[in-house]
Structures are given as C-alpha cells and as structure tokens.
PyMOL commands that place a pseudoatom at each C-alpha (Angstrom):
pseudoatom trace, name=CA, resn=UNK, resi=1, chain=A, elem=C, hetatm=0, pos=[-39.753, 182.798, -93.226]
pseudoatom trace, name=CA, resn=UNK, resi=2, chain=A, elem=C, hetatm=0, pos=[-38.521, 182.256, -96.665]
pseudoatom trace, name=CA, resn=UNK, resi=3, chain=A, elem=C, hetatm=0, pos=[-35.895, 179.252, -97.526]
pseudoatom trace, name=CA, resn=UNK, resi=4, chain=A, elem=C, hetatm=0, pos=[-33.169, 181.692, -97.314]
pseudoatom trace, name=CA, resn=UNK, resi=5, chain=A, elem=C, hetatm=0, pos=[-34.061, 183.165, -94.027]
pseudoatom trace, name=CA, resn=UNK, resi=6, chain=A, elem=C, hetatm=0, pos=[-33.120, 180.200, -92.246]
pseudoatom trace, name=CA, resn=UNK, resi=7, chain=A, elem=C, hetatm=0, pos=[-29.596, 180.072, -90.684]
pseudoatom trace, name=CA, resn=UNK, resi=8, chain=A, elem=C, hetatm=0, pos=[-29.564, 178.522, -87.407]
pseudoatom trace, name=CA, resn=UNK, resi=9, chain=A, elem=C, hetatm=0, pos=[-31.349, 175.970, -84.976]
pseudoatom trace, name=CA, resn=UNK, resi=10, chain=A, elem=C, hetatm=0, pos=[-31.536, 173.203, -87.380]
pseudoatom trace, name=CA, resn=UNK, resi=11, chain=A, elem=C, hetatm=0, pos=[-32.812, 169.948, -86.177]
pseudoatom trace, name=CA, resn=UNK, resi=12, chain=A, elem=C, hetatm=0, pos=[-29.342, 168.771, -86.614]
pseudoatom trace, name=CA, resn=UNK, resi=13, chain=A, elem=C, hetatm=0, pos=[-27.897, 172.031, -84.687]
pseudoatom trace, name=CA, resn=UNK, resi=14, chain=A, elem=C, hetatm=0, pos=[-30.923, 171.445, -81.899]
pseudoatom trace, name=CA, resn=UNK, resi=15, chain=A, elem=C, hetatm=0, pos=[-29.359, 167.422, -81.132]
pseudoatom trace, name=CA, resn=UNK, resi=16, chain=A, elem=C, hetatm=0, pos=[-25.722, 168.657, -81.126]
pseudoatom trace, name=CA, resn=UNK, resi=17, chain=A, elem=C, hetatm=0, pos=[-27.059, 171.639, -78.044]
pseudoatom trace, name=CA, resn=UNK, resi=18, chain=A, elem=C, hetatm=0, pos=[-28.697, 168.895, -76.260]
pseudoatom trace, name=CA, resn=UNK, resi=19, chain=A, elem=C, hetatm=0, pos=[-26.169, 166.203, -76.370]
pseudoatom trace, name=CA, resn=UNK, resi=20, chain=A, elem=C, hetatm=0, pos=[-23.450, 169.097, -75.770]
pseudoatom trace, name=CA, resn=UNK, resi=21, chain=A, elem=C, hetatm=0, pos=[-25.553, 170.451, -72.491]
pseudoatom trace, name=CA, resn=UNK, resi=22, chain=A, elem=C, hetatm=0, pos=[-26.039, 166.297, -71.523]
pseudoatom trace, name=CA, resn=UNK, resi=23, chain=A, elem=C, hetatm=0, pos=[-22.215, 166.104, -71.515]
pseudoatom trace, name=CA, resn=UNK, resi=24, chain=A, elem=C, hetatm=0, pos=[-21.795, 169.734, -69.642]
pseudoatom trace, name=CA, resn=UNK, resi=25, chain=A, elem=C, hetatm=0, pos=[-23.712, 168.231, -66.988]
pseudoatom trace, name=CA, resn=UNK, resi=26, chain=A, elem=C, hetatm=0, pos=[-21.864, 164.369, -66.585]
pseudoatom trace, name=CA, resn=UNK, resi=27, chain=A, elem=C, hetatm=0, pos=[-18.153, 165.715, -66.850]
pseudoatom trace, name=CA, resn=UNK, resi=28, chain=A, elem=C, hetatm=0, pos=[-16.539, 168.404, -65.797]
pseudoatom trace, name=CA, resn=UNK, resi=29, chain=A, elem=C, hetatm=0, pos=[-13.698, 169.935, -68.119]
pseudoatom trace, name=CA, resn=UNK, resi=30, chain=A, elem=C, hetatm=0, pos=[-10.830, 168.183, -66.273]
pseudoatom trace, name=CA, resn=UNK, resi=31, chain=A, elem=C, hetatm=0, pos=[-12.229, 164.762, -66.440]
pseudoatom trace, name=CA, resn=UNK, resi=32, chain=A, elem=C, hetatm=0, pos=[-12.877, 165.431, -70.168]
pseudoatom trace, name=CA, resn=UNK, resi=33, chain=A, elem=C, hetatm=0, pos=[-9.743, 166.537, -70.783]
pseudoatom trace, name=CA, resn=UNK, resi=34, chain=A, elem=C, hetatm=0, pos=[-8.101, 163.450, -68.775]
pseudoatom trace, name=CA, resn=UNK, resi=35, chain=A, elem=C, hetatm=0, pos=[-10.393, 161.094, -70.785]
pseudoatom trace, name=CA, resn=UNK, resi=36, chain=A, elem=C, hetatm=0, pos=[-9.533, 162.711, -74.127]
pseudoatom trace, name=CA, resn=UNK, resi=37, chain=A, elem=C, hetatm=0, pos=[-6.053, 162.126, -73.277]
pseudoatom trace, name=CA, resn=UNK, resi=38, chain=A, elem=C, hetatm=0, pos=[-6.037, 158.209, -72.112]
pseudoatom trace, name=CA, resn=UNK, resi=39, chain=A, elem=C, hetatm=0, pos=[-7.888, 157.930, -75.331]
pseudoatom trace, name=CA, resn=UNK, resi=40, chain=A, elem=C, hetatm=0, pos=[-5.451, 159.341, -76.931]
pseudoatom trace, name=CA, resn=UNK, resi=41, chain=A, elem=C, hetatm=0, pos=[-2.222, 157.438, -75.642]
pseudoatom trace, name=CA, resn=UNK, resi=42, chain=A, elem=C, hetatm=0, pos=[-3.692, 154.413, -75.884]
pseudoatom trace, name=CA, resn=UNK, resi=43, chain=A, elem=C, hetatm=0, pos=[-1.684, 151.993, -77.806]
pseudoatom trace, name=CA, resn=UNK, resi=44, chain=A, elem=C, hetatm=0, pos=[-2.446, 148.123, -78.114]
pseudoatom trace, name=CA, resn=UNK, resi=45, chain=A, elem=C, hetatm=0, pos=[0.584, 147.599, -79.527]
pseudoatom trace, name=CA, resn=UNK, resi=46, chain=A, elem=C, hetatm=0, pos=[2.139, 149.066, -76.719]
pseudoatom trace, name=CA, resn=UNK, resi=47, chain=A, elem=C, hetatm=0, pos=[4.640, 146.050, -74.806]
pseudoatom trace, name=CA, resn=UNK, resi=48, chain=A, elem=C, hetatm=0, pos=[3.875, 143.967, -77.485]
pseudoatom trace, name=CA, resn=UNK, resi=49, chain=A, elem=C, hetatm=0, pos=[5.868, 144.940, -80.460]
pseudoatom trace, name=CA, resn=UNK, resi=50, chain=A, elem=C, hetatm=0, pos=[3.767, 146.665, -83.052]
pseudoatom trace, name=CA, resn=UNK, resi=51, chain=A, elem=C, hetatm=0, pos=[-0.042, 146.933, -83.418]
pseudoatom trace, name=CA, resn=UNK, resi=52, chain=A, elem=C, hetatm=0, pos=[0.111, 144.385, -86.184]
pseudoatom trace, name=CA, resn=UNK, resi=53, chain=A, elem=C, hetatm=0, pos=[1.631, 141.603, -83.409]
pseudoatom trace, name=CA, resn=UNK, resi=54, chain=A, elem=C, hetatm=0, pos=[-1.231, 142.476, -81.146]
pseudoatom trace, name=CA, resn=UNK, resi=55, chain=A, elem=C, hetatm=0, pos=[-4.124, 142.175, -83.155]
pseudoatom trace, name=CA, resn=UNK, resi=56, chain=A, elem=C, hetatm=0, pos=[-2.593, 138.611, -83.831]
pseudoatom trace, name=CA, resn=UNK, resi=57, chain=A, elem=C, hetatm=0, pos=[-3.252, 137.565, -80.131]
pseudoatom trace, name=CA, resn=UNK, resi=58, chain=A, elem=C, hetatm=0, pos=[-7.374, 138.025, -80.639]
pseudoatom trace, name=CA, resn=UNK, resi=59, chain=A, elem=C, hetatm=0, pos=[-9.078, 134.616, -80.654]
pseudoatom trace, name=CA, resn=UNK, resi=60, chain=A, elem=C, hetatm=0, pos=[-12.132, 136.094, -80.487]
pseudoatom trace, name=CA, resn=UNK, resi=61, chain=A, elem=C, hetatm=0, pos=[-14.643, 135.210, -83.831]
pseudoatom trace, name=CA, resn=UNK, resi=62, chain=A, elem=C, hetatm=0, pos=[-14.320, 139.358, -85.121]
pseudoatom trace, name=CA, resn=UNK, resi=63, chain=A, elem=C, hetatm=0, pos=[-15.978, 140.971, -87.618]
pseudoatom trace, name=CA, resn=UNK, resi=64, chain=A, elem=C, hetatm=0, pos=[-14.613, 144.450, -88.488]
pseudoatom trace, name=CA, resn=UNK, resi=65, chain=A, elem=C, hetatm=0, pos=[-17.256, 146.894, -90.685]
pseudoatom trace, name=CA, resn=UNK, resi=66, chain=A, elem=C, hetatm=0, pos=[-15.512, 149.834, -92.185]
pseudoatom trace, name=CA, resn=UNK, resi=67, chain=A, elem=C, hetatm=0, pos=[-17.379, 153.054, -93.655]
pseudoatom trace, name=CA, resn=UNK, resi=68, chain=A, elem=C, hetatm=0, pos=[-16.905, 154.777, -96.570]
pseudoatom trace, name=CA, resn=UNK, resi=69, chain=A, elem=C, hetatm=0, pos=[-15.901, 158.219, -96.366]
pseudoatom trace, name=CA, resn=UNK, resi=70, chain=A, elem=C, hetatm=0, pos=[-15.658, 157.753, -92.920]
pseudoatom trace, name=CA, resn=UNK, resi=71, chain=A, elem=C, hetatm=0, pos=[-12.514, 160.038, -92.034]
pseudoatom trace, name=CA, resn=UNK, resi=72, chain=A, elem=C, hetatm=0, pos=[-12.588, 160.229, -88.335]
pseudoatom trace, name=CA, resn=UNK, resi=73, chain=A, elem=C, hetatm=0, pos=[-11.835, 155.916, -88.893]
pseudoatom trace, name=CA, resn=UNK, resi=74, chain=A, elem=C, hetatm=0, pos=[-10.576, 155.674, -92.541]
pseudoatom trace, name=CA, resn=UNK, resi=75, chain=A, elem=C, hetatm=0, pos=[-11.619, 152.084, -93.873]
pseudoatom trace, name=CA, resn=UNK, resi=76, chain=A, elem=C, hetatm=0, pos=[-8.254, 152.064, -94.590]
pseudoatom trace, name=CA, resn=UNK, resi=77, chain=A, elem=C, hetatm=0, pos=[-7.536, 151.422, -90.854]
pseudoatom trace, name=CA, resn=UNK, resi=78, chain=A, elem=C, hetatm=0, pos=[-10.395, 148.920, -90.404]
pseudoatom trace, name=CA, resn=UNK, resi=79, chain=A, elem=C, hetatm=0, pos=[-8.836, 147.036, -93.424]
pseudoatom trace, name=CA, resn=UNK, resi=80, chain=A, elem=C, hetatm=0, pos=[-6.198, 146.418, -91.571]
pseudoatom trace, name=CA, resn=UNK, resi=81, chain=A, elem=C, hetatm=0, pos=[-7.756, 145.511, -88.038]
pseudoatom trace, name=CA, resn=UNK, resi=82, chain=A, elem=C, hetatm=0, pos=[-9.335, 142.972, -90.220]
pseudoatom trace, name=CA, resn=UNK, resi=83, chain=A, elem=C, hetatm=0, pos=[-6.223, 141.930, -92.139]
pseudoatom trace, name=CA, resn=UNK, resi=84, chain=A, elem=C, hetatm=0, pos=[-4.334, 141.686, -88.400]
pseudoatom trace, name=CA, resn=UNK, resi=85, chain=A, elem=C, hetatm=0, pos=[-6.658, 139.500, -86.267]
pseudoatom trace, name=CA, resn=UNK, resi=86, chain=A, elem=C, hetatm=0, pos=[-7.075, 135.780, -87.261]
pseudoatom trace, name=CA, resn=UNK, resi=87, chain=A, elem=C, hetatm=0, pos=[-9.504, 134.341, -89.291]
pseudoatom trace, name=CA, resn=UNK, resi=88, chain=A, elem=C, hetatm=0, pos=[-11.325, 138.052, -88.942]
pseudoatom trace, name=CA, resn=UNK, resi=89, chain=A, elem=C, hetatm=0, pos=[-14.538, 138.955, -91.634]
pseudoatom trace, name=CA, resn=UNK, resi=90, chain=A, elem=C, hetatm=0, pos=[-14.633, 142.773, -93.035]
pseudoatom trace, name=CA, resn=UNK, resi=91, chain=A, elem=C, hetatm=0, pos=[-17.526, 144.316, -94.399]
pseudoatom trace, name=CA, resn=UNK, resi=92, chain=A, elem=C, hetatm=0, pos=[-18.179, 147.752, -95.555]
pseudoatom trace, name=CA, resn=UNK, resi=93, chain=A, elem=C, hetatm=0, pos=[-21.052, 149.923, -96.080]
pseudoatom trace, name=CA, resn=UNK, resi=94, chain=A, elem=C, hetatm=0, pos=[-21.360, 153.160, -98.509]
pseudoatom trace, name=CA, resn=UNK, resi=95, chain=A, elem=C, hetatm=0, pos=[-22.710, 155.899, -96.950]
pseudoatom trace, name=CA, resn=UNK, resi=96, chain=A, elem=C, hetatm=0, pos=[-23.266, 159.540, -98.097]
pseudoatom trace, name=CA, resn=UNK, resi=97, chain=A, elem=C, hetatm=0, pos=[-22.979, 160.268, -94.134]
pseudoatom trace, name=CA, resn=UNK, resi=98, chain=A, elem=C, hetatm=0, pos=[-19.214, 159.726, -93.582]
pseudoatom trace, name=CA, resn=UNK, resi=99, chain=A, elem=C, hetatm=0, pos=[-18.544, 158.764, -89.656]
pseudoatom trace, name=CA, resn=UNK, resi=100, chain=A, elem=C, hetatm=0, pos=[-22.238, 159.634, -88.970]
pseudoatom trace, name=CA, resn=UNK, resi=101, chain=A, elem=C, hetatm=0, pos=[-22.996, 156.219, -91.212]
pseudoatom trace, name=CA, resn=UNK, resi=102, chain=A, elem=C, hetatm=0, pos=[-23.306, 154.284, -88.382]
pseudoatom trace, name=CA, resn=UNK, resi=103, chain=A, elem=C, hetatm=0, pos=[-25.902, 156.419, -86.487]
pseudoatom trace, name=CA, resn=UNK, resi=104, chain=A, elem=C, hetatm=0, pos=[-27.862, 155.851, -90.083]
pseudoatom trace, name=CA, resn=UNK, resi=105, chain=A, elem=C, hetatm=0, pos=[-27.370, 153.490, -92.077]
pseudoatom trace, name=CA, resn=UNK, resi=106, chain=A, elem=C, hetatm=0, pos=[-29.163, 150.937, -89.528]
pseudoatom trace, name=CA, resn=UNK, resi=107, chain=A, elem=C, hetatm=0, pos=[-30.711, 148.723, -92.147]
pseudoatom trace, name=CA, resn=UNK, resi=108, chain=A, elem=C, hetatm=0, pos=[-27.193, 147.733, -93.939]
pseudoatom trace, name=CA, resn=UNK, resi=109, chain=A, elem=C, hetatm=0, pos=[-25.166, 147.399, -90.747]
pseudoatom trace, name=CA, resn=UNK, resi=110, chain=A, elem=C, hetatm=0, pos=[-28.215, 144.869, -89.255]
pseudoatom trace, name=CA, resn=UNK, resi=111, chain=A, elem=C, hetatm=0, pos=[-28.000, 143.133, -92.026]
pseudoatom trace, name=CA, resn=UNK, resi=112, chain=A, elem=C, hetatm=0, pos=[-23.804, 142.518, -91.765]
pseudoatom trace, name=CA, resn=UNK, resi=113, chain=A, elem=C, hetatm=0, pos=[-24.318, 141.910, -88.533]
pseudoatom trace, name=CA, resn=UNK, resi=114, chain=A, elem=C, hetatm=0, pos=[-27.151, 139.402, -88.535]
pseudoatom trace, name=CA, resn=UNK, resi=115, chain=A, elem=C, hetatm=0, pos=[-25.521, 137.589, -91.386]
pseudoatom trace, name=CA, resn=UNK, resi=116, chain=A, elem=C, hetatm=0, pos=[-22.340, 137.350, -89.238]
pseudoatom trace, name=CA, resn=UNK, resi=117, chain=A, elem=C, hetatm=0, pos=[-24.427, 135.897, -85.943]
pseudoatom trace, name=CA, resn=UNK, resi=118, chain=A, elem=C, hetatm=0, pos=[-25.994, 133.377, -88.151]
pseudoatom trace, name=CA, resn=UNK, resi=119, chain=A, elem=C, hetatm=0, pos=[-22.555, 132.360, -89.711]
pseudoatom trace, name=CA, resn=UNK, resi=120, chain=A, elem=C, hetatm=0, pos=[-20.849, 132.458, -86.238]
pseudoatom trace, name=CA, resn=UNK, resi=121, chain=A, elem=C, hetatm=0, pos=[-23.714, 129.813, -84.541]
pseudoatom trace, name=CA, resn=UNK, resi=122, chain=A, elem=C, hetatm=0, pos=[-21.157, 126.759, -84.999]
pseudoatom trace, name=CA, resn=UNK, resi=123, chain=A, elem=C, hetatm=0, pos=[-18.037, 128.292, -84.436]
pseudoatom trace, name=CA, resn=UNK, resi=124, chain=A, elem=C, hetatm=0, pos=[-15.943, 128.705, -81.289]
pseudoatom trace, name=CA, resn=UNK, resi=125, chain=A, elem=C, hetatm=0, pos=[-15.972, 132.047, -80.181]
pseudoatom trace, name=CA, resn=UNK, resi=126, chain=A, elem=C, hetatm=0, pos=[-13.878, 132.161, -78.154]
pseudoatom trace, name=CA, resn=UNK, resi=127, chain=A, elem=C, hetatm=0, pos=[-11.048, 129.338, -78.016]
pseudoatom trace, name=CA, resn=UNK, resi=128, chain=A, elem=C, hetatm=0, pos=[-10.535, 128.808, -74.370]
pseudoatom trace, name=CA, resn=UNK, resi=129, chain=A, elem=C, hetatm=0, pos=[-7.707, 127.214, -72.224]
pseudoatom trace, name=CA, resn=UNK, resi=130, chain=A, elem=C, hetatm=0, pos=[-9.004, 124.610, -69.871]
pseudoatom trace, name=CA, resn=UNK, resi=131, chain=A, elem=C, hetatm=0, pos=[-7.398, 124.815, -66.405]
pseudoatom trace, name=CA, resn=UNK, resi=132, chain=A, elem=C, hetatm=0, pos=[-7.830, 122.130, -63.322]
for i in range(1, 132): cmd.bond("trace and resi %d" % i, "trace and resi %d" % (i + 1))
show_as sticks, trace
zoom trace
C-alpha cells in the first residue's frame, strides 16, 4: 500500500468506531436525545437574572483554562467565566488541536493546574457559613 492508497481506518477513525459502539451500547437513542437536550436548555443564569449575576454567587477558589482555537468553547467564553466569578485565575494554552487540546496537551494543562493547587494551599476554598 502506497501513501496514497490509504483512505480509511485511521487510528484516529479506529477510536472514534470504538468510543461510538461504547456509547451504542450505554444509551439508547431516546435517552441520548433527552440528555442532548437538558444539556442544551441548561441555563445558570436562569432565575437569577443574567449569567453574568450568577457566576457572581461562586465562592469557590476557580480557575478557568481556555484553549486556543478551541471552537466548540471559544476562549472567548472562558474569558468571561473567569471575568464573572470572584477573585477567579484564567489560563490558556495554545494548541494546534483545537477542542481536542485538552485530550493532548497533558503536560501544559498539569502544569496550570499544579501551579494553581500549590497557590490555592492557604486559601479558603470554599468560604462557608457556620450554622448552630
């Protein structure tokens, strides 16, 4: 088989068939479909004003890592997750990979995420209400 012969079952092609035939077998179409829809309508902002208003009520310590030429979740939209919640870090990564980045680029995202453990240590993570 020459270079140009090749059309189909690439290893890439091969992982999509198996994870497809793995979710074949856990869900049936209708529960798909009804999960792909509450996914859709969901709505934080929903009862609470806007989206903006919230993101505001998070007290958790939240660190939001956007990915370049990502566009199933534009960085654009993580820049603003970050620029909603309180006191929230962003960090982005390049990758040539677009939403995919995050299956890949392991070494970069360890690293955000290690350095944001580290930094978190002596903060409150969560600022909690005591109650008798």
């Amino acid at each position: 088989e020459s270079v140009n012969d090749k059309t189909d079952n690439f290893r890439a092609s091969s992982y999509q068939n198996y994870q497809g035939e793995k979710l074949i077998n856990r869900f049936n179409a209708y529960s798909y479909y009804y999960l792909t829809k509450a996914m859709d309508s969901h709505n934080v902002g929903r009862n609470r004003k806007s989206i903006a208003e919230a993101l505001k009520l998070i007290k958790a310590n939240t660190l939001v890592i956007g990915i370049e030429n990502d566009f199933l979740f534009p960085i654009s939209e993580q820049k603003f997750l970050a620029g909603h919640i309180n006191d929230a870090e962003f960090a982005s990564i390049h990758s040539e990979y677009g939403h995919d980045g995050f299956l890949i680029e392991t070494n970069a995202l360890t690293n955000i995420i290690g350095n944001f453990i580290k930094e978190s240590r002596n903060k409150k993570i969560i600022k909690l209400q005591h109650t008798a």
